[in-house]
ChimeraX commands (.cxc) that place a marker at each C-alpha (Angstrom):
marker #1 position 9.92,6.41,2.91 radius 0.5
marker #1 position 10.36,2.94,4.08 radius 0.5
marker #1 position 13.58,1.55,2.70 radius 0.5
marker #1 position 12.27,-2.21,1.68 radius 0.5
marker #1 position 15.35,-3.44,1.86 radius 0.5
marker #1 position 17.22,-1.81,3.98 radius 0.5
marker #1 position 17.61,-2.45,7.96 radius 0.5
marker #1 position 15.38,-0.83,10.17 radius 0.5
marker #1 position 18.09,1.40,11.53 radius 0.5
marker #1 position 18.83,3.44,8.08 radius 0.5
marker #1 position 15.38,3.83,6.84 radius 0.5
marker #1 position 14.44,5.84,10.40 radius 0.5
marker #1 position 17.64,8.16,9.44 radius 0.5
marker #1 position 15.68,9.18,6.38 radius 0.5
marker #1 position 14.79,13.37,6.35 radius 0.5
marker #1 position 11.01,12.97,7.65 radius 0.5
marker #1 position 9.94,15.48,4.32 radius 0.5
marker #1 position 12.07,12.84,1.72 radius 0.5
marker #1 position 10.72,9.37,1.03 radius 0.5
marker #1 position 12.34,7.32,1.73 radius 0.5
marker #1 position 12.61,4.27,-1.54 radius 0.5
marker #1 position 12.87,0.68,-2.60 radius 0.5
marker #1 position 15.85,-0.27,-3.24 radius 0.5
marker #1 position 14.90,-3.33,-4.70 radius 0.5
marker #1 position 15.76,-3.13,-8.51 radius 0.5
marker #1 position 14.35,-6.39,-10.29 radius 0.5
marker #1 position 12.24,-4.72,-12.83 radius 0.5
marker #1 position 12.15,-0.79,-13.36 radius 0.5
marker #1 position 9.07,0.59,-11.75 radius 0.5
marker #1 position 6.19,3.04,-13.28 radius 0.5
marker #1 position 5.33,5.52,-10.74 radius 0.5
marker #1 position 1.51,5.39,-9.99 radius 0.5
marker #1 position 0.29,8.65,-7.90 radius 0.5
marker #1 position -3.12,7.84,-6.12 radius 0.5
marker #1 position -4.79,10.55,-7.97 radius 0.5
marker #1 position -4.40,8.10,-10.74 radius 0.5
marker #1 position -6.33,5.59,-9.55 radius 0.5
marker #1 position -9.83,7.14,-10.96 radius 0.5
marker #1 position -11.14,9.20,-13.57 radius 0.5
marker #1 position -11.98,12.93,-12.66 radius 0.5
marker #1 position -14.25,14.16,-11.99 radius 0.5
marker #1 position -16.66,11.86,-10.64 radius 0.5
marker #1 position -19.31,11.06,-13.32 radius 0.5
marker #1 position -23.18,10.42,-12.16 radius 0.5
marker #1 position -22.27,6.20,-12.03 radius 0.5
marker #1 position -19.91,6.90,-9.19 radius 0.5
marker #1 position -16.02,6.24,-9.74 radius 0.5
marker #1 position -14.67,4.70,-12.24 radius 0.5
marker #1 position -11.33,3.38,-12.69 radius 0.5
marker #1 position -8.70,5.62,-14.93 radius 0.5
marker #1 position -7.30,4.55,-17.83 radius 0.5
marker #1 position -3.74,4.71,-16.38 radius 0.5
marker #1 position -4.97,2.33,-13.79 radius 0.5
marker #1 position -6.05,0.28,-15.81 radius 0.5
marker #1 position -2.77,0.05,-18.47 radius 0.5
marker #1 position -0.74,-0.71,-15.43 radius 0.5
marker #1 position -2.68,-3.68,-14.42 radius 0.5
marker #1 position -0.07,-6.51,-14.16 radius 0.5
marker #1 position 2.79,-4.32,-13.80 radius 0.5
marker #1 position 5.57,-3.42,-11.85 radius 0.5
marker #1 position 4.52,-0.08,-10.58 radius 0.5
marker #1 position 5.86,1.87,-7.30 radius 0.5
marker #1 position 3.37,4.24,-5.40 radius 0.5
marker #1 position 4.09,6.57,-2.36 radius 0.5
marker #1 position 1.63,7.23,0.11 radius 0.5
marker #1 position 0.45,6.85,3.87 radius 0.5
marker #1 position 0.06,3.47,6.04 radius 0.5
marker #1 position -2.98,3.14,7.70 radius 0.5
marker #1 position -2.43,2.91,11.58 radius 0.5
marker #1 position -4.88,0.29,12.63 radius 0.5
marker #1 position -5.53,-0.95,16.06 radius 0.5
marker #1 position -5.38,-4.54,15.01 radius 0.5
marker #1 position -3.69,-5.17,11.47 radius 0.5
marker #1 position -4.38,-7.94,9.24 radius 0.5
marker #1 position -1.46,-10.61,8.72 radius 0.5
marker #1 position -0.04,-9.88,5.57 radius 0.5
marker #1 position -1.77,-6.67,4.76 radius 0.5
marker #1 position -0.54,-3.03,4.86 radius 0.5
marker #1 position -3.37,-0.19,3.49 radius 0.5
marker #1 position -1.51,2.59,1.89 radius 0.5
marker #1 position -3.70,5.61,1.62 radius 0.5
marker #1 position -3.09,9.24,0.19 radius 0.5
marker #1 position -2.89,10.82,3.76 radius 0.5
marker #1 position -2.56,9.73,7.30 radius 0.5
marker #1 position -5.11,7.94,8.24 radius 0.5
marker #1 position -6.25,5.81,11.50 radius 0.5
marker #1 position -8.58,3.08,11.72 radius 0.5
marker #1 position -10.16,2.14,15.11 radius 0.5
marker #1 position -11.13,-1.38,13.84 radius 0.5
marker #1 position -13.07,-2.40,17.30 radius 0.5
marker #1 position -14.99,1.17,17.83 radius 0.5
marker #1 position -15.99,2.11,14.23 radius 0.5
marker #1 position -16.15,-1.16,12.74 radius 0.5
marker #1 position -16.00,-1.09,9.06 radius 0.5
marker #1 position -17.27,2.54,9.27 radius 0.5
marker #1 position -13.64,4.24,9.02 radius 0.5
marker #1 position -13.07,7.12,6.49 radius 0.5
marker #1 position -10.92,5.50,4.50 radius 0.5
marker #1 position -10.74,7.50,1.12 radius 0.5
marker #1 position -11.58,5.97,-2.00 radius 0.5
marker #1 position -8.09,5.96,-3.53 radius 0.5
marker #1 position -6.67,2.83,-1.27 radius 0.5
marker #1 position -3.96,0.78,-1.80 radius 0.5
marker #1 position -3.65,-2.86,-0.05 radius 0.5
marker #1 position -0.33,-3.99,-0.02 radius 0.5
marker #1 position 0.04,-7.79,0.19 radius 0.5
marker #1 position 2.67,-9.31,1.39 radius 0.5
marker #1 position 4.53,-12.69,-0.39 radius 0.5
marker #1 position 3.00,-16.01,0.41 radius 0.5
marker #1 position 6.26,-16.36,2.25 radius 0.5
marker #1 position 5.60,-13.77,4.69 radius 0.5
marker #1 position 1.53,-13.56,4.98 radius 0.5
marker #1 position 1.55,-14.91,8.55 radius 0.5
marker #1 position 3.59,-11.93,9.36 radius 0.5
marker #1 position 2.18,-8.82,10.64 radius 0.5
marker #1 position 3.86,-5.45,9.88 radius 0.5
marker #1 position 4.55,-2.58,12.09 radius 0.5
marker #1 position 2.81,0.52,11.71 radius 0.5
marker #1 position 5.61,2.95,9.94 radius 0.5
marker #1 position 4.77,6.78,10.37 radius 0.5
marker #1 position 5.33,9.37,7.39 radius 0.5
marker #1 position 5.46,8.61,4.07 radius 0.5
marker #1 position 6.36,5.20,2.70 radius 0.5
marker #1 position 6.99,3.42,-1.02 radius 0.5
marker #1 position 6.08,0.33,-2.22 radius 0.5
marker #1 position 6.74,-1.62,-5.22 radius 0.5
marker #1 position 5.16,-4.55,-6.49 radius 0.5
marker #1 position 3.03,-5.68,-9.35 radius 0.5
marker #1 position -0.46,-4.05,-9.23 radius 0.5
marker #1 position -3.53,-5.79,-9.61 radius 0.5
marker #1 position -7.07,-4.90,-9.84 radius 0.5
marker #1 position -10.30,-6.36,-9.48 radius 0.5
marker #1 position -12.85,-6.38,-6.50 radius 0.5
marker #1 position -11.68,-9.01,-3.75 radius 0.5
marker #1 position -12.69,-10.01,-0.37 radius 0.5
marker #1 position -9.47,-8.98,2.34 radius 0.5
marker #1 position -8.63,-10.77,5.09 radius 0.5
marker #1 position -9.81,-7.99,7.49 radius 0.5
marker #1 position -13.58,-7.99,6.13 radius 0.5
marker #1 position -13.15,-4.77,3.69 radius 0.5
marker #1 position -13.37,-5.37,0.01 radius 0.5
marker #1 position -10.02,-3.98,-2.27 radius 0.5
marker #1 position -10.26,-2.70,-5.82 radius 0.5
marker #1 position -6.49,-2.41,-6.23 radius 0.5
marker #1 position -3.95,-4.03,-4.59 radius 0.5
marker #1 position 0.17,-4.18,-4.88 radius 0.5
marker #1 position 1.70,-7.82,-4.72 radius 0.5
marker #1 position 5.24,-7.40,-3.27 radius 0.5
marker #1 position 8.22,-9.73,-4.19 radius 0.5
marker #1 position 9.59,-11.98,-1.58 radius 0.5
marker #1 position 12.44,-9.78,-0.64 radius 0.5
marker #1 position 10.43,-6.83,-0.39 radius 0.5
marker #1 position 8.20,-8.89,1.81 radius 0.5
marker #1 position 10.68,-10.09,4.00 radius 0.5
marker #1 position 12.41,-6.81,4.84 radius 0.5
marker #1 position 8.95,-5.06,5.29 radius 0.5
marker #1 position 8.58,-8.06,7.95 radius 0.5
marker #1 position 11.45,-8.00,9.44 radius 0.5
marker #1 position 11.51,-3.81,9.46 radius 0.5
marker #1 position 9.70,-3.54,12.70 radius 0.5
marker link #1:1,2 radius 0.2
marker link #1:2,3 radius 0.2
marker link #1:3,4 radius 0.2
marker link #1:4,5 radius 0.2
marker link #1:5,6 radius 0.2
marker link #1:6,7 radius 0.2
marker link #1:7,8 radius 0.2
marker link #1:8,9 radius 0.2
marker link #1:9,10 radius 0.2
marker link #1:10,11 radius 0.2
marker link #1:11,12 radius 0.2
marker link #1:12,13 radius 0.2
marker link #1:13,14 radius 0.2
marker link #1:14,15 radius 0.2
marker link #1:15,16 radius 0.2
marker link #1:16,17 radius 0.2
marker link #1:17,18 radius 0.2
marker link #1:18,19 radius 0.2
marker link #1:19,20 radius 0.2
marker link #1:20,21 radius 0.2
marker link #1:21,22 radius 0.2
marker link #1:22,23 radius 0.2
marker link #1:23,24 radius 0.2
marker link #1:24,25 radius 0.2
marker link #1:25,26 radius 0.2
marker link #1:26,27 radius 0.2
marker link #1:27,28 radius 0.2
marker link #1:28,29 radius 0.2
marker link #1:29,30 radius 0.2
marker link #1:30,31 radius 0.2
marker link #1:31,32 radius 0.2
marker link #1:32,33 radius 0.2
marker link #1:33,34 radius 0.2
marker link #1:34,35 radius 0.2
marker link #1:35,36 radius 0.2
marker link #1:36,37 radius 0.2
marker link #1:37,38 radius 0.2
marker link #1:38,39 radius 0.2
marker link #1:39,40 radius 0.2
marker link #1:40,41 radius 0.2
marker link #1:41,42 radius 0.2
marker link #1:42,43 radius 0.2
marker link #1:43,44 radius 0.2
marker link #1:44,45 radius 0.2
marker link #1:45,46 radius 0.2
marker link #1:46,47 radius 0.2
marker link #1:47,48 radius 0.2
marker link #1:48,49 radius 0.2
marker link #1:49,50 radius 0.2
marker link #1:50,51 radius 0.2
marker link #1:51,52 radius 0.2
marker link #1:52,53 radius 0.2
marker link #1:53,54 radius 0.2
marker link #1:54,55 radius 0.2
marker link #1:55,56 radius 0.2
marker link #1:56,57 radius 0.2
marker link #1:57,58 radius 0.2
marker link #1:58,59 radius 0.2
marker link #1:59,60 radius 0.2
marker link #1:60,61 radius 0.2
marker link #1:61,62 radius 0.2
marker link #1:62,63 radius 0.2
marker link #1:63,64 radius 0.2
marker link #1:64,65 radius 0.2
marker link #1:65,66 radius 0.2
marker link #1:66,67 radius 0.2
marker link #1:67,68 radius 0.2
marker link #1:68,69 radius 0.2
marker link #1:69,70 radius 0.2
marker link #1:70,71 radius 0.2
marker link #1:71,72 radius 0.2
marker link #1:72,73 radius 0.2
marker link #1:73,74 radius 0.2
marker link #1:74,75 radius 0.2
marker link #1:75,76 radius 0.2
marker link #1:76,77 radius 0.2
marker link #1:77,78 radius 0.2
marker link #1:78,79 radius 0.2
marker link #1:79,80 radius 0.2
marker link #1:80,81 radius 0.2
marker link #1:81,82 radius 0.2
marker link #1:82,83 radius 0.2
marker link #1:83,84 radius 0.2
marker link #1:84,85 radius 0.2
marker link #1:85,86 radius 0.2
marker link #1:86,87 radius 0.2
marker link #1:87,88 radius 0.2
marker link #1:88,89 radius 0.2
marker link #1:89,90 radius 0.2
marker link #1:90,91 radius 0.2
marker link #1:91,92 radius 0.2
marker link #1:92,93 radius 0.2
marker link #1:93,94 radius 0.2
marker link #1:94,95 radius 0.2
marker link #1:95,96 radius 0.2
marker link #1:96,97 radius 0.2
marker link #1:97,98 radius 0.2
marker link #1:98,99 radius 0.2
marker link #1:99,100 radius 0.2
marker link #1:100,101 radius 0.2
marker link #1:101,102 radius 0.2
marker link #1:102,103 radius 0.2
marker link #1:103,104 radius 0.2
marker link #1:104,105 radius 0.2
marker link #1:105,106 radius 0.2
marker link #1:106,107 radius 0.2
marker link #1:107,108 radius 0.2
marker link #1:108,109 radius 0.2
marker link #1:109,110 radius 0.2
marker link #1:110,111 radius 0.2
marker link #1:111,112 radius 0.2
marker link #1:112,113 radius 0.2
marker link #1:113,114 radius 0.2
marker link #1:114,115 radius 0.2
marker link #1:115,116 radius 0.2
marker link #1:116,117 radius 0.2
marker link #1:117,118 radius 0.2
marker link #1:118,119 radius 0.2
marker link #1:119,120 radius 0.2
marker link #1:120,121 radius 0.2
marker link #1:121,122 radius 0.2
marker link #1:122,123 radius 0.2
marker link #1:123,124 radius 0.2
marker link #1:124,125 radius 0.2
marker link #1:125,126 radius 0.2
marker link #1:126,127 radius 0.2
marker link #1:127,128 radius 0.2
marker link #1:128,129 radius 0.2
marker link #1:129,130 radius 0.2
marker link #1:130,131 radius 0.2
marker link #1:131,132 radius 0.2
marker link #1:132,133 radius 0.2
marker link #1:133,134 radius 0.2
marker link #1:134,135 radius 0.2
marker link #1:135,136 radius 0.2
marker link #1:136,137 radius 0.2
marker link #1:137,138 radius 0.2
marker link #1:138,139 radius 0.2
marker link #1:139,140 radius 0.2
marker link #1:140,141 radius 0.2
marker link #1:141,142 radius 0.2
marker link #1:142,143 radius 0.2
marker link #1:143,144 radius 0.2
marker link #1:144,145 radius 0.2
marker link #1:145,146 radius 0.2
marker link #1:146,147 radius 0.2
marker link #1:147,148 radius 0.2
marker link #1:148,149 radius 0.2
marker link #1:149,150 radius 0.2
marker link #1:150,151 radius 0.2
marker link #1:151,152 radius 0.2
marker link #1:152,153 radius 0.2
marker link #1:153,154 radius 0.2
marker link #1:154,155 radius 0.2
marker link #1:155,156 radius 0.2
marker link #1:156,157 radius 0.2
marker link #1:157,158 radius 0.2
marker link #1:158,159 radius 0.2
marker link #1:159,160 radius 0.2
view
């Protein structure tokens, strides 16, 4: 996975099948696996969110997963999904197959003017998760998003 804060350079000498991690150790991490996110199996009111995802709300958590390859990325933004997944913004529109378990990854206030390069394979993030519907910069709405810590940001940034 991508190595947050690491240089460029080492994280692409990563084994393709291993993750490569955060280094970042502020606060110890809970993993949170995106089959987590909702409860199972899906009830007649559509999905709801699981209680794990909810106990974590506020919290440092780390989750592995997939970036979204998008033709034109939001500033600031990174979608994590469950598997590969490619957007095609201008042809689609907002009718992508994005699966219901997604993950937008914001960047710090420090960095949200940045855009990040699409990173192929498996990546990890670490932030503090939040939850709630809100409006994204790109037009879709998120139910759960991952704040990441100014350091985090800035390698992420800077990792292109």
């Amino acid at each position: 996975m991508l190595a947050l804060c690491a240089a460029a350079a080492s994280a692409n000498e990563a084994r393709p099948d291993e993750p490569r991690t955060d280094s970042s150790a502020a606060t110890p991490a809970v993993d949170l696996k995106f089959r987590d996110f909702f409860t199972m199996p899906i009830g007649p009111a559509g999905l709801a969110p699981s209680a794990r995802l909810l106990s974590l709300a506020g919290q440092r958590v780390r989750v592995v997963g997939y970036m979204a390859r998008q033709e034109q990325p939001a500033a600031g933004i990174v979608i994590l999904a469950p598997l590969p997944v490619v957007l095609g913004d201008e042809d689609e529109s907002y009718a992508d197959d994005l699966p219901a378990a997604t993950l937008y990854v914001h960047l710090a206030d420090t960095e949200r003017t940045r855009a990040v390069a699409y990173v192929p394979g498996l990546v990890s993030f670490t932030g503090v998760l939040q939850l709630g519907a809100t409006n994204e910069a790109d037009g879709r709405v998120s139910f759960v998003r991952l704040q990441l810590d100014p350091e985090s940001s800035r390698a992420l940034a800077i990792a292109r």
